[in-house]
VOLUMMAR-453357 format. One record per residue: z, y, x of N, C-alpha, C in turn; residue number from 1. Coordinates in nm, 4 decimals. Layout:
<atoms>
ATOM,n.pz,n.py,n.px,ca.pz,ca.py,ca.px,c.pz,c.py,c.px,pos
ATOM,Z,Y,X,Z,Y,X,Z,Y,X,NUM
...
</atoms>
This chain:
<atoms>
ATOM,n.pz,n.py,n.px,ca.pz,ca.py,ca.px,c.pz,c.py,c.px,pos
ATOM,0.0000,-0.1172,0.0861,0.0000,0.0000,0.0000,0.0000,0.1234,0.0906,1
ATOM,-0.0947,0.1923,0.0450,-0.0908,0.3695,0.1642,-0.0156,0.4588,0.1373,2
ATOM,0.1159,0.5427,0.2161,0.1500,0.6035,0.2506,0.1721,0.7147,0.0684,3
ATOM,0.0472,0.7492,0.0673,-0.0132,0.8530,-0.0544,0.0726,0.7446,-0.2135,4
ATOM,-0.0236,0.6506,-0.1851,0.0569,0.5521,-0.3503,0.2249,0.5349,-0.2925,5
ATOM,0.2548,0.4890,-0.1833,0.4160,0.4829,-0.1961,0.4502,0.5948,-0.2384,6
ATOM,0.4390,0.7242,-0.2132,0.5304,0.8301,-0.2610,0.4872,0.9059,-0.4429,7
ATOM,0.3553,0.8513,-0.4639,0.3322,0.8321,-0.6083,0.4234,0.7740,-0.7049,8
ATOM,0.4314,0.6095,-0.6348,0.5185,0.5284,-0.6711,0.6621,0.5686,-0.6664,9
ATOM,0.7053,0.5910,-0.5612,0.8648,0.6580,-0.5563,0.8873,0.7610,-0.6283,10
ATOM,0.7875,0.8720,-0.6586,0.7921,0.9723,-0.7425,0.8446,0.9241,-0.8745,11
ATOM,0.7666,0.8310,-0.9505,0.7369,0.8006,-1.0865,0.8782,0.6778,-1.0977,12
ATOM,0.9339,0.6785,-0.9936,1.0609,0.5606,-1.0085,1.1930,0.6664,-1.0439,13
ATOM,1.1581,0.7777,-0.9742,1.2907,0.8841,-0.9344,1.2443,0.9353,-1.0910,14
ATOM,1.1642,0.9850,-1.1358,1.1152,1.0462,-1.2585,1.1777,0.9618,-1.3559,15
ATOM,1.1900,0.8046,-1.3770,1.2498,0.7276,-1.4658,1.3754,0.7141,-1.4716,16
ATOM,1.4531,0.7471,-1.3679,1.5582,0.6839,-1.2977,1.6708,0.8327,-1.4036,17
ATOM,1.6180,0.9492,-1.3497,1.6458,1.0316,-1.3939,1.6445,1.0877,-1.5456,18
ATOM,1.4987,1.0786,-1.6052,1.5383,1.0445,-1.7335,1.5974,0.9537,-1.7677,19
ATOM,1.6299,0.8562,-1.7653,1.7257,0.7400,-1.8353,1.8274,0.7917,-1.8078,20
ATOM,1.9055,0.8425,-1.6705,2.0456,0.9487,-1.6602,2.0598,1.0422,-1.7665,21
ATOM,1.9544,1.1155,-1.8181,1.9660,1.2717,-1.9002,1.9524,1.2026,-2.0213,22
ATOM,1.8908,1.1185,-2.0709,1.9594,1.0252,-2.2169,2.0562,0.9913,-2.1979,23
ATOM,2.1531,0.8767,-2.0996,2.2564,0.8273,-2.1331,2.3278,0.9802,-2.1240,24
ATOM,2.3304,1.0456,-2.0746,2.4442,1.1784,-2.0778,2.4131,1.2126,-2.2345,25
ATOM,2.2818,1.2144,-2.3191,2.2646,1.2911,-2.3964,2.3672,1.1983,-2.5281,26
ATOM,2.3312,1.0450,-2.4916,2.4494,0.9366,-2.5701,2.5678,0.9646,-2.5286,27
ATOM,2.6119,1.0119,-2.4669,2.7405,1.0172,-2.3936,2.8034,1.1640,-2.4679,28
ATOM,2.7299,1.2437,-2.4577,2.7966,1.3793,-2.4991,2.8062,1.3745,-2.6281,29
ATOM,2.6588,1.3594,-2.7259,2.7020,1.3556,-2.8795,2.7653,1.2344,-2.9494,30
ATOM,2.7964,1.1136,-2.8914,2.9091,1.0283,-2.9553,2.8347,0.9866,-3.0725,31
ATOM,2.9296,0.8844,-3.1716,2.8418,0.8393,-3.2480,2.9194,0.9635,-3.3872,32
ATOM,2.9670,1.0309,-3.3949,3.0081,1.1082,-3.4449,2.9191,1.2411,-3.4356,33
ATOM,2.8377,1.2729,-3.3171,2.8015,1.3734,-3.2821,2.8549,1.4834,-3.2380,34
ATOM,3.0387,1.4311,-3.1971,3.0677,1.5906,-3.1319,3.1615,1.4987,-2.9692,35
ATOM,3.1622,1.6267,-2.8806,3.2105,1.5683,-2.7451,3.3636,1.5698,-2.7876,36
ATOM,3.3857,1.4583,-2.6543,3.5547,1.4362,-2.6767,3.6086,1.3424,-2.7807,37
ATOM,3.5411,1.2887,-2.8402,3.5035,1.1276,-2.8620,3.5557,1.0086,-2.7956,38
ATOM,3.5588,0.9264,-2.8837,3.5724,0.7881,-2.8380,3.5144,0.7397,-2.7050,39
ATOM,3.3715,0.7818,-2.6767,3.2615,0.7387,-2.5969,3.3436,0.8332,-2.4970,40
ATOM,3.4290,0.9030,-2.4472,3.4397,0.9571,-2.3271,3.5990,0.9124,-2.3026,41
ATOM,3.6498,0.8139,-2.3638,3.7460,0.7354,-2.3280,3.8896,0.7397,-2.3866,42
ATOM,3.9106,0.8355,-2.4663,3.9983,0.9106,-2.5216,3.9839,1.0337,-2.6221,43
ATOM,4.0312,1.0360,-2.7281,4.0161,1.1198,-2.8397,4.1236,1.1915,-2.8262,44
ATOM,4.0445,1.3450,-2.8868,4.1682,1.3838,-2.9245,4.2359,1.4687,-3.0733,45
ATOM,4.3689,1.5233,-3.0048,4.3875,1.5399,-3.1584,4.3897,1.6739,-3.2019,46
ATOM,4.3631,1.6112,-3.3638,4.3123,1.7390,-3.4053,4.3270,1.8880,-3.3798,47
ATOM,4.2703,1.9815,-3.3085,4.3291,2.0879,-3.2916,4.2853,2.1901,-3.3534,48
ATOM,4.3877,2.3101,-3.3030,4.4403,2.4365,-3.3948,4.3360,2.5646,-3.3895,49
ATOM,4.3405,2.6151,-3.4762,4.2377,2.7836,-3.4375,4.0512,2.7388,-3.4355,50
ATOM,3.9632,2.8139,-3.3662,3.8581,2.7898,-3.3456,3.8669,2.7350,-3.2286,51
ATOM,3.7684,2.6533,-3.1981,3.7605,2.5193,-3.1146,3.6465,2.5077,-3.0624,52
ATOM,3.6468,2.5349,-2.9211,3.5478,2.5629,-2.8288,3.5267,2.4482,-2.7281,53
ATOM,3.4069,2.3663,-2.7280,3.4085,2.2837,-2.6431,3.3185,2.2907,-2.5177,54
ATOM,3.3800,2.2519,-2.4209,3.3207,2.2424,-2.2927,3.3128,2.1442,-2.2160,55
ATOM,3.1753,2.1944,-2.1662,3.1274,2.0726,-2.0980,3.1413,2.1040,-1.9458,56
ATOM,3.1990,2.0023,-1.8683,3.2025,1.9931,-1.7713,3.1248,1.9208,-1.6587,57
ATOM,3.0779,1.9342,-1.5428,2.9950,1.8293,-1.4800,2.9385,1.8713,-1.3578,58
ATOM,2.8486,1.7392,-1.2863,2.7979,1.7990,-1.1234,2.6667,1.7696,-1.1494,59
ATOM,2.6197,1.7179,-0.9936,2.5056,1.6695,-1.0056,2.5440,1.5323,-0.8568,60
ATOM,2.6515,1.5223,-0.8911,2.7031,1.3977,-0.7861,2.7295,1.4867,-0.6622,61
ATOM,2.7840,1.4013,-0.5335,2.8234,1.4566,-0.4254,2.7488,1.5057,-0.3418,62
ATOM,2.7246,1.6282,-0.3801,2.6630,1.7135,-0.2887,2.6945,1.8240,-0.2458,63
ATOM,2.7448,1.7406,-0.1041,2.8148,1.9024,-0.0155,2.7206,1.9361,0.1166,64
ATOM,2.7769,2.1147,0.1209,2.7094,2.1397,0.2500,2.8331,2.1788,0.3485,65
ATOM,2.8464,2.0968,0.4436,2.9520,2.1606,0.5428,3.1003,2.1031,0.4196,66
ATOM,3.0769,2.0669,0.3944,3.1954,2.0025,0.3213,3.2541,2.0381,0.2193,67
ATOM,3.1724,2.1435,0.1167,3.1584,2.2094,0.0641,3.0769,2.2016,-0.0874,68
ATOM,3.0989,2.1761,-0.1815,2.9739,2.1850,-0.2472,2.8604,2.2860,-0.2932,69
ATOM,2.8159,2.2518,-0.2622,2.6881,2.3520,-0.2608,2.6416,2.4027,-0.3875,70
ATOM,2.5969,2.5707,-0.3812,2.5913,2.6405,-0.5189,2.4963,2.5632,-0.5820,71
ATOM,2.5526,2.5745,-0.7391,2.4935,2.5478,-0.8314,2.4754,2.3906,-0.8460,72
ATOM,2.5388,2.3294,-0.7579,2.5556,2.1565,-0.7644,2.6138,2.1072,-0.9079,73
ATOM,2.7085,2.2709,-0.9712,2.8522,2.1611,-1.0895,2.7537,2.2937,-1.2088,74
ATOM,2.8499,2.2942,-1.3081,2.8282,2.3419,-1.4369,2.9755,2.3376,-1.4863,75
ATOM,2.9932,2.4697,-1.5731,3.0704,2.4667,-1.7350,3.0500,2.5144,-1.8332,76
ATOM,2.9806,2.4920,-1.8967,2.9452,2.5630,-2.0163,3.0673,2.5449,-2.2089,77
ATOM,3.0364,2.6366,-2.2051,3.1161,2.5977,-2.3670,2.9797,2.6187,-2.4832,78
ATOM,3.0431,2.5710,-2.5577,2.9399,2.5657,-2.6822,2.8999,2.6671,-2.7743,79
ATOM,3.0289,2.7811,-2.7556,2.9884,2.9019,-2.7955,3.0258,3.0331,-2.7261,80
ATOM,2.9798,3.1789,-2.7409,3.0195,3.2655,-2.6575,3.1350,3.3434,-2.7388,81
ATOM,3.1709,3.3348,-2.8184,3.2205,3.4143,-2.9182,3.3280,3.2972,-2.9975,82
ATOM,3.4379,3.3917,-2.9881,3.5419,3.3097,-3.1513,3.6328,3.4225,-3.1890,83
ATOM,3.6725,3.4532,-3.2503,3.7339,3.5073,-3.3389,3.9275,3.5191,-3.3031,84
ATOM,3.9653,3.6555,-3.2632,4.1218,3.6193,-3.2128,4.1849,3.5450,-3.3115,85
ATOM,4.3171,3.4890,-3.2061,4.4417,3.4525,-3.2687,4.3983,3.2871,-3.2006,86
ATOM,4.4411,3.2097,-3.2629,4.4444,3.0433,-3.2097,4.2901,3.0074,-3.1858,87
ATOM,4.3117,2.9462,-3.0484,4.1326,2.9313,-2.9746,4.1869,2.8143,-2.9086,88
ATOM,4.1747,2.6505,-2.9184,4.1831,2.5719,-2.8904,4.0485,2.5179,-2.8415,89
ATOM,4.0623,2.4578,-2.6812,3.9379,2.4242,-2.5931,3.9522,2.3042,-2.5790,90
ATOM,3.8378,2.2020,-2.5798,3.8747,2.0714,-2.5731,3.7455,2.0636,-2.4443,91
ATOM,3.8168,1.9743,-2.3090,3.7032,2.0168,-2.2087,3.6611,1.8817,-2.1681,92
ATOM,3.5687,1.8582,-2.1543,3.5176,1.6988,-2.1460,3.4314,1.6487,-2.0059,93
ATOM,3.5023,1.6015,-1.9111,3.3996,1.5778,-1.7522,3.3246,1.4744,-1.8038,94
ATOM,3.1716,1.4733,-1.7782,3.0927,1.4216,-1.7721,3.0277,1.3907,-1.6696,95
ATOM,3.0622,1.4646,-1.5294,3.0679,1.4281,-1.3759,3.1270,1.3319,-1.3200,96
ATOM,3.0809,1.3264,-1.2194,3.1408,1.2081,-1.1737,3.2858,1.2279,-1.0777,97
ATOM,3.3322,1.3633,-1.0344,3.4055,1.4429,-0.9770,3.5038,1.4796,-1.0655,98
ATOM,3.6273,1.4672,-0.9936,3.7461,1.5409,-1.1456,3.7151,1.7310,-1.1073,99
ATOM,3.7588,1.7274,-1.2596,3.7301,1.8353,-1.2734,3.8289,1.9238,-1.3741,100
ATOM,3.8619,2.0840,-1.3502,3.9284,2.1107,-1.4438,3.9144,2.2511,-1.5231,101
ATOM,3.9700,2.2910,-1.6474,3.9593,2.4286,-1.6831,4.0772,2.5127,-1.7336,102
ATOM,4.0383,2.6064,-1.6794,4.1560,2.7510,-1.6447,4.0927,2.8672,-1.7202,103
ATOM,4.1748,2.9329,-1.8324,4.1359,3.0741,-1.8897,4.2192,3.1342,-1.8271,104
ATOM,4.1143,3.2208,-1.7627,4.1756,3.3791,-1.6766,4.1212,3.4937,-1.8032,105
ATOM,4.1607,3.6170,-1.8054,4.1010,3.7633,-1.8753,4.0153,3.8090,-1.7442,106
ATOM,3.9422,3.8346,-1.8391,3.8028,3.9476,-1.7124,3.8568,4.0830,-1.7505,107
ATOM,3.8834,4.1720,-1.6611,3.9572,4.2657,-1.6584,3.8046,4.4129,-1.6214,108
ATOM,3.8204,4.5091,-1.7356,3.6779,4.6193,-1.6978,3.5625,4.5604,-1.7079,109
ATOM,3.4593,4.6268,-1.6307,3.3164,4.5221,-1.6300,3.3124,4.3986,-1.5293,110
ATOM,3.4374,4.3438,-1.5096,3.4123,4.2083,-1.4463,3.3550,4.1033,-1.4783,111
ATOM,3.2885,4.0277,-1.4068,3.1694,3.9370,-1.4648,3.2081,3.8412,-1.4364,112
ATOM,3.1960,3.7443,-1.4780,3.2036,3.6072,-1.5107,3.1862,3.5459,-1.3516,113
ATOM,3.2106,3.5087,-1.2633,3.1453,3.4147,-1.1636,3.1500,3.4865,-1.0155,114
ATOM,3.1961,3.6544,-1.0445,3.2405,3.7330,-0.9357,3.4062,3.7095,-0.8836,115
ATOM,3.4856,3.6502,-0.8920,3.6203,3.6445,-0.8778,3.5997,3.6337,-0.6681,116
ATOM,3.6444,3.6841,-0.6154,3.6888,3.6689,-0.4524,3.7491,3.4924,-0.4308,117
ATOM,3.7366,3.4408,-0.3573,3.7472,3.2752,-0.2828,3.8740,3.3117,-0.2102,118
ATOM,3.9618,3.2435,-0.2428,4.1026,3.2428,-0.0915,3.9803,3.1099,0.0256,119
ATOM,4.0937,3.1877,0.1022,4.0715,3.0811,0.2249,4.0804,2.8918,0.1473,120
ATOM,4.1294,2.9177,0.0575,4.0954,2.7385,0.0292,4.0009,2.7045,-0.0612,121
ATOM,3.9244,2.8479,-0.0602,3.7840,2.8011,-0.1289,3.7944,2.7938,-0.3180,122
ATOM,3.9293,2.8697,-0.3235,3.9804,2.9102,-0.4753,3.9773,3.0376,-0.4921,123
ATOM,3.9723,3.0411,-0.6216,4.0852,3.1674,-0.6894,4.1653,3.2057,-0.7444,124
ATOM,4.2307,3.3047,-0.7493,4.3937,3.3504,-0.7337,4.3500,3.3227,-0.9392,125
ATOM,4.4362,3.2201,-0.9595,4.4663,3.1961,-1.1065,4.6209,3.2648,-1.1644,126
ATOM,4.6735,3.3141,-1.0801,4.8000,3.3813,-1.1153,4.8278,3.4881,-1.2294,127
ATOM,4.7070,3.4770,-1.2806,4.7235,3.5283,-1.4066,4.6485,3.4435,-1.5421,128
ATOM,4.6386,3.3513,-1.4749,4.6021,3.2647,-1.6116,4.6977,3.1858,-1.7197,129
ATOM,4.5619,3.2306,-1.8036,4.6581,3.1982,-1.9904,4.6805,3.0735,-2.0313,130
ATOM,4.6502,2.9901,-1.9475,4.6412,2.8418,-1.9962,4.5525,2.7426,-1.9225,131
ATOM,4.5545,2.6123,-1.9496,4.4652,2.5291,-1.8754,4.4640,2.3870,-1.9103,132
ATOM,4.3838,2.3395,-1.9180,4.3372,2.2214,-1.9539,4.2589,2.1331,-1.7974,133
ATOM,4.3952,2.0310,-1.7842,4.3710,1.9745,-1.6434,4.4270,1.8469,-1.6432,134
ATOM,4.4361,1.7946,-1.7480,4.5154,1.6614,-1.7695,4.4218,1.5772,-1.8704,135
ATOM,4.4158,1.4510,-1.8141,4.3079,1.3803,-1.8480,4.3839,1.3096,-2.0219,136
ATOM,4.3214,1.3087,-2.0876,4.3738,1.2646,-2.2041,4.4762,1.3437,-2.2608,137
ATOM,4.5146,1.4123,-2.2503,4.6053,1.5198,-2.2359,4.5768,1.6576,-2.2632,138
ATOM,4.7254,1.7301,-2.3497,4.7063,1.8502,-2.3388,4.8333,1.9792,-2.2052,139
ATOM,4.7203,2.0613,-2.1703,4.7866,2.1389,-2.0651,4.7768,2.0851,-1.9407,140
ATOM,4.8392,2.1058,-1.8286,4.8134,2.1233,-1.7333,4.8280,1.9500,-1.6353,141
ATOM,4.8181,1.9411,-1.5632,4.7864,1.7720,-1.4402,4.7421,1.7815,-1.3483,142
ATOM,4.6396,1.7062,-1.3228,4.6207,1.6486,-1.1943,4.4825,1.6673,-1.1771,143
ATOM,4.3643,1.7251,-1.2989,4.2756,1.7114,-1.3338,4.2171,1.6402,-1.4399,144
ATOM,4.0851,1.6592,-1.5196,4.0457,1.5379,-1.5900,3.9378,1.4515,-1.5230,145
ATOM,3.9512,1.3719,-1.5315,3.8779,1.2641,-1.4337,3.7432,1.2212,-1.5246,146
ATOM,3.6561,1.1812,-1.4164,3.5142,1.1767,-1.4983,3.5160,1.0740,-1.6469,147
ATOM,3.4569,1.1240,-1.7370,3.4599,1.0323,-1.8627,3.5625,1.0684,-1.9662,148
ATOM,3.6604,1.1513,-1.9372,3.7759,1.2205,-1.9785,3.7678,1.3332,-2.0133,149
ATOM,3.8791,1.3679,-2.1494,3.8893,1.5326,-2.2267,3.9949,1.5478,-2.1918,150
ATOM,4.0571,1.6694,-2.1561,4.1811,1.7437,-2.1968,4.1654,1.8606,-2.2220,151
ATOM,4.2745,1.9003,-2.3003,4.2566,2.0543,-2.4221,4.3836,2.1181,-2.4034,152
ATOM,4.3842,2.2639,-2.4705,4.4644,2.3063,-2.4583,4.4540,2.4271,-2.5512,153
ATOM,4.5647,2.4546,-2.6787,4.5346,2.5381,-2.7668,4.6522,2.6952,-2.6801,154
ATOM,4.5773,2.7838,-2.7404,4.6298,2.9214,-2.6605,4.6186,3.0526,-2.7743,155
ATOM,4.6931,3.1822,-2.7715,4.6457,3.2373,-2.8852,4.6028,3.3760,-2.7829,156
ATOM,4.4973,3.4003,-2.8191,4.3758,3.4956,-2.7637,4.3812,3.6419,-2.8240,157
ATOM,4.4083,3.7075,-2.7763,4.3411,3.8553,-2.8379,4.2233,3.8830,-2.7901,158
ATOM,4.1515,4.0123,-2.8608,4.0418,4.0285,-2.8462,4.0081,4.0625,-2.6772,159
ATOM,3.9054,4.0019,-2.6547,3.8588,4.0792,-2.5115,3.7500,3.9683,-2.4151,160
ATOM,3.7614,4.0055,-2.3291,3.6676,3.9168,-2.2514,3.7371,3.8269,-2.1686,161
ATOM,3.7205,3.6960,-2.1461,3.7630,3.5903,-2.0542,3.6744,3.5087,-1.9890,162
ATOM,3.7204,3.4376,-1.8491,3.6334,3.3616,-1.8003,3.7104,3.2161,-1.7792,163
ATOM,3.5972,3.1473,-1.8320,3.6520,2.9711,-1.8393,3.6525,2.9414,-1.6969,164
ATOM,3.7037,2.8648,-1.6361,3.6190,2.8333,-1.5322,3.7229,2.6782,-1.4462,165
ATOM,3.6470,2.6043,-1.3412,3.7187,2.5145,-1.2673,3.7524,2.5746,-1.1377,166
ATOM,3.8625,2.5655,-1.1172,3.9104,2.5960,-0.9683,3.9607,2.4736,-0.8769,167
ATOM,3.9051,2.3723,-0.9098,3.9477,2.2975,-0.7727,3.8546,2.3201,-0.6494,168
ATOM,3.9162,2.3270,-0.5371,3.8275,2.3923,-0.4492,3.6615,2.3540,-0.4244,169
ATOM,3.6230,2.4853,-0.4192,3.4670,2.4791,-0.3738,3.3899,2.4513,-0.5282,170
ATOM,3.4563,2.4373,-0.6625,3.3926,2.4334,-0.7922,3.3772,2.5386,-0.8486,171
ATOM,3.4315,2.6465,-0.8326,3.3419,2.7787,-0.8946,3.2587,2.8287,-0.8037,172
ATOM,3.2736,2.7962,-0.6580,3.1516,2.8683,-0.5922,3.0529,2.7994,-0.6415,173
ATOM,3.0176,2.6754,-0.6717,2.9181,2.5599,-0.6595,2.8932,2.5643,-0.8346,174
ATOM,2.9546,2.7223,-0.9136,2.8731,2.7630,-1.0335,2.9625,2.7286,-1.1570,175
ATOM,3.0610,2.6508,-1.1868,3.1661,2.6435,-1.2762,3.2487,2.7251,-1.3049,176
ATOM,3.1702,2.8511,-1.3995,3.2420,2.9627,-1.4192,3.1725,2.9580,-1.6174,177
ATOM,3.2034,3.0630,-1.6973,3.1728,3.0628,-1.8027,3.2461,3.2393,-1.8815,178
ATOM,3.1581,3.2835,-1.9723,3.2114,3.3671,-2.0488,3.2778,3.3669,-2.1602,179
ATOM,3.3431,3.3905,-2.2373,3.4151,3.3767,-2.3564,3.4432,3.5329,-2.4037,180
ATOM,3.3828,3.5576,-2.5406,3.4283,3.6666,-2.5831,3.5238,3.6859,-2.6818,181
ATOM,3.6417,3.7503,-2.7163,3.7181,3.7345,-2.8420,3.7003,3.8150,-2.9517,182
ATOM,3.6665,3.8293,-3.0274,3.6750,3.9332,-3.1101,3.7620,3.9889,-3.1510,183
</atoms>
């Protein structure tokens, strides 16, 4: 076989390999229920309070540079930008293969989402955060949620701007940041 068809061939293997990944995630996220944090991610949970924002968590597998993961390797997105003050319960679901976790900080002026300064350990200063969801099956704070796993955490919000985001090191540089607006 020449050189030209092997990498045809390898192309069209990586092309399959990959869609069949972005379906099973797509089975994986909507459940047979159709919402995340489901049965299918190993643990349910319970019913929670206020408007209910879910997030998705995730990578693209281990990929570091310098030991580091490299921008734009992870993701967090929530499902909506907007809820309404008073009780805002987040249910956050890793779908990575990396634990992973989420922290509401307030964006303070025109601060943007994904600008926060790095300490030397490749974090940021969460010392003013409102809450967090970092415990696998679980609500409030741990050890992380580990891939396949939700944890939530209900909080009561006034109006304003916040940023979701993961801080275990080197995960918000590598793009795990998010907006949230309150009304």
């Amino acid at each position: 076989m020449s050189v030209r068809r092997r990498v045809v061939v390898l192309g069209a293997v990586a092309t399959l390999v990959l869609a069949a990944g972005s379906l099973a995630l797509v089975g994986i996220a909507s459940g047979p229920s159709g919402s995340l944090g489901g049965s299918s991610t190993g643990c349910a949970a319970p019913a929670l309070k206020g408007a209910v924002v879910r997030v998705t968590l995730s990578n693209m597998g281990r990929m570091t540079v310098n030991g580091m993961m490299g921008t734009g390797a992870m993701s967090l997105r929530a499902d909506r930008a907007t809820v309404p003050s008073g009780k805002v319960s987040f249910l956050a679901t890793n779908f990575g293969s990396v634990t992973h976790e989420l922290i509401v900080l307030p964006l303070d002026g025109a601060g943007l989402a994904g600008s926060r300064p790095l300490g030397g350990d490749s974090r940021v200063d969460e010392s003013r955060s409102l809450g967090e969801a970092s415990a696998s099956c679980a609500a409030g704070g741990g050890d992380g949620i580990l891939p396949g796993a939700s944890g939530w955490v209900t909080l009561s919000l006034r109006p304003g701007r916040y940023e979701l985001l993961c801080n275990l090191p080197g995960h918000y540089a590598a793009g795990m940041y998010s907006q949230l607006t309150v009304d």
